[in-house]
C-alpha positions as CSV (number, residue, x, y, z in Angstrom):
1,X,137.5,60.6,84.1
2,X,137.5,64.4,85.6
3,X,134.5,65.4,87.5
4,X,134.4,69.6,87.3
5,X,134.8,71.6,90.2
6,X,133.4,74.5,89.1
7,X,130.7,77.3,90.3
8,X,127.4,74.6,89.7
9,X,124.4,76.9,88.5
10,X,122.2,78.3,91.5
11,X,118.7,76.3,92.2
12,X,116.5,78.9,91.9
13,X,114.5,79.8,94.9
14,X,110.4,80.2,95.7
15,X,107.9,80.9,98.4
16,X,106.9,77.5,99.5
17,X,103.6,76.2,102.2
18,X,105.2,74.5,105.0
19,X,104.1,73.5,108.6
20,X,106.4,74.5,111.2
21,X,106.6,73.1,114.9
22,X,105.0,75.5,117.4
23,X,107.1,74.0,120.3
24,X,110.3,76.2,121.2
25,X,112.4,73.8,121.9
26,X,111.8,71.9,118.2
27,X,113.2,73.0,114.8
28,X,110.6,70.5,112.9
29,X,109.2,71.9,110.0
30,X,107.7,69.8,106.4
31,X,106.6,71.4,102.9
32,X,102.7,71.3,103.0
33,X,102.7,69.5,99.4
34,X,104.6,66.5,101.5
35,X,101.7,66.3,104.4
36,X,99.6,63.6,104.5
37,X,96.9,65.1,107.1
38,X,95.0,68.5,107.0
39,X,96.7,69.6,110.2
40,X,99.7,67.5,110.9
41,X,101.4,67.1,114.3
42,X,105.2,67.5,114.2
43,X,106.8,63.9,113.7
44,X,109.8,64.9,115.6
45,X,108.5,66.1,119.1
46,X,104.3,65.8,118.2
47,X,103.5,69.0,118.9
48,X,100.8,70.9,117.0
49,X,101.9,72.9,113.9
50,X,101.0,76.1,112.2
51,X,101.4,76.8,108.6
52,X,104.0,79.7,107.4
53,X,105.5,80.6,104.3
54,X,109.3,79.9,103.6
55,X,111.5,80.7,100.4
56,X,113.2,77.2,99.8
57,X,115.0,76.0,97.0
58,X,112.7,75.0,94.5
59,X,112.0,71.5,93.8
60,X,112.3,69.7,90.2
């Protein structure tokens, strides 16, 4: 059995809803569409968050 190395087809790429950590010191970020709360609190450091727009790969 071979597995293919080759060039895999690029995942295409949209403007996505997220909540990003407002602390400095934290990289935490989630897709809105995975948030259970209306304004979550970061689950990495529990700061407050603020909603941005990212372009992330899309997701099937």
């Amino acid at each position: 059995m071979s597995f293919s190395r080759g060039p895999k087809e690029p995942v295409p790429e949209v403007e996505t809803n997220v909540w990003s950590c407002t602390s400095d010191d934290c990289a935490g970020w989630m897709r809105e569409s995975y948030s259970f709360e209306k304004e979550p609190t970061c689950p990495l450091c529990k700061s407050a968050m603020k909603q941005e727009v990212r372009v992330l790969p899309e997701l099937s």
